[in-house]
C-alpha positions, -999 to +999 in steps of 0.1 A: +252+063-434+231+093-418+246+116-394+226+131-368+226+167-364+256+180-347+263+214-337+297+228-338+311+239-305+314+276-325+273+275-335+267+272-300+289+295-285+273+320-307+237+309-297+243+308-259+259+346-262+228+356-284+200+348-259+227+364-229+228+395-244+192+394-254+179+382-220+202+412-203+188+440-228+152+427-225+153+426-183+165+461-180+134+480-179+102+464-165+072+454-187+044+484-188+025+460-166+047+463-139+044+502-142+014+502-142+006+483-115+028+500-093+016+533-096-016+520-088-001+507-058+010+539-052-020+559-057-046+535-042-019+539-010-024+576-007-060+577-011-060+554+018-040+573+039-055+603+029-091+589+041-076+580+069-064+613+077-096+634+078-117+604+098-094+612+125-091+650+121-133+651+127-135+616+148-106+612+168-093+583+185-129+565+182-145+575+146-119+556+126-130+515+132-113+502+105-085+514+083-096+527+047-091+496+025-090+505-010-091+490-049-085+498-084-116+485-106-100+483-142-127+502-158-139+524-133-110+536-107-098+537-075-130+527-045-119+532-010-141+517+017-141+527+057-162+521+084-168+551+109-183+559+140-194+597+145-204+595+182-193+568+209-218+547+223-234+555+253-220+538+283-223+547+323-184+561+328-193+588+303-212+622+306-249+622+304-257+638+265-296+646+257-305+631+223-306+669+212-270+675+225-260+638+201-277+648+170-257+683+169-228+665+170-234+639+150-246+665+120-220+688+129-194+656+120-213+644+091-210+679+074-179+682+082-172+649+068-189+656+032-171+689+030-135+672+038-140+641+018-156+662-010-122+689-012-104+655-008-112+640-040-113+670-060-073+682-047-064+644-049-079+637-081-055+655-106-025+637-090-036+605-097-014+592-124-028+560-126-065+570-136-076+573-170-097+605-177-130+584-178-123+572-144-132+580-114-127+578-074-148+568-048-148+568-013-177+545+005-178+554+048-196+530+065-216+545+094-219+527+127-251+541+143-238+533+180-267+555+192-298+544+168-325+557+199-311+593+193-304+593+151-329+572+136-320+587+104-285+585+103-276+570+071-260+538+069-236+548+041-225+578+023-210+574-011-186+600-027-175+601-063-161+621-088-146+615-124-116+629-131-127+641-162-154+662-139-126+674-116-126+711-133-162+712-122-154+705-086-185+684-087-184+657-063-216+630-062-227+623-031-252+601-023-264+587+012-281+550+017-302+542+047 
């Protein structure tokens, strides 16, 4: 007569220490994936804050409307989005400003805005760990035209970019959509 299969109580005392010992060696140092992802984490995290940073350093208390939210694009890099207000909206508690007085301002903000973000992404850029050197960062601001009787011709959106590979070049596209 046929036996069935039987294992010796030695056979699997040996198997059940195998896949132990293997399971224990295997789990001691996360999968690359996990690295990966949590220096991208990291980095999308300081970007974030870092945006945040200089919207209130030219806008504050008012400018920032919405914290910088930001994503890695496998392919392309890090994009940061905020939405920002560079003047308050006109209401009776405030001063009186002339339309002339609200554009200087507004312009004044703006440049200062492009010439922070800009230094921003070209110191930041190099640190970034978790960018290959064909990608690249961009930061989209949003911008709330709270007086559109004064600035017309504020633009709606200003995007900056910059590959890392460009980073020795310091040349930072900016582009501005109405």
């Amino acid at each position: 007569m046929l036996r069935p299969f039987n294992c010796s109580p030695p056979a699997v005392k040996v198997a059940f220490v195998f896949f132990v010992v293997c399971g224990v060696a295997f789990g001691q140092s996360p999968p690359l994936e996990t690295i990966k992802l949590e220096t991208i984490k990291k980095d999308v995290g300081s970007v974030q804050n870092a945006v945040d940073q200089i919207i209130n350093a030219i806008v504050p208390g008012f400018g920032l409307l919405q914290d910088a939210k930001g994503a890695y694009l496998e392919g392309y890099g890090i994009v940061v989005n905020v939405e920002v207000a560079l003047e308050r909206p006109r209401n009776p508690f405030s001063g009186i400003q002339t339309p002339g007085e609200i554009r200087t301002a507004v312009n004044a903000r703006r440049k200062e805005l492009t010439e922070k973000m800009s230094g921003l992404l070209k110191q930041k850029i190099a640190t970034l760990d978790s960018l290959g050197s064909s990608e690249s960062v961009a930061v989209i601001a949003n911008l709330l035209n709270t007086n559109p009787a004064d600035l017309p011709d504020l633009p709606a959106q200003i995007v900056f970019s910059l590959r890392k590979q460009d980073a020795q070049s310091g040349r930072v596209n900016i582009r501005e959509y109405k």
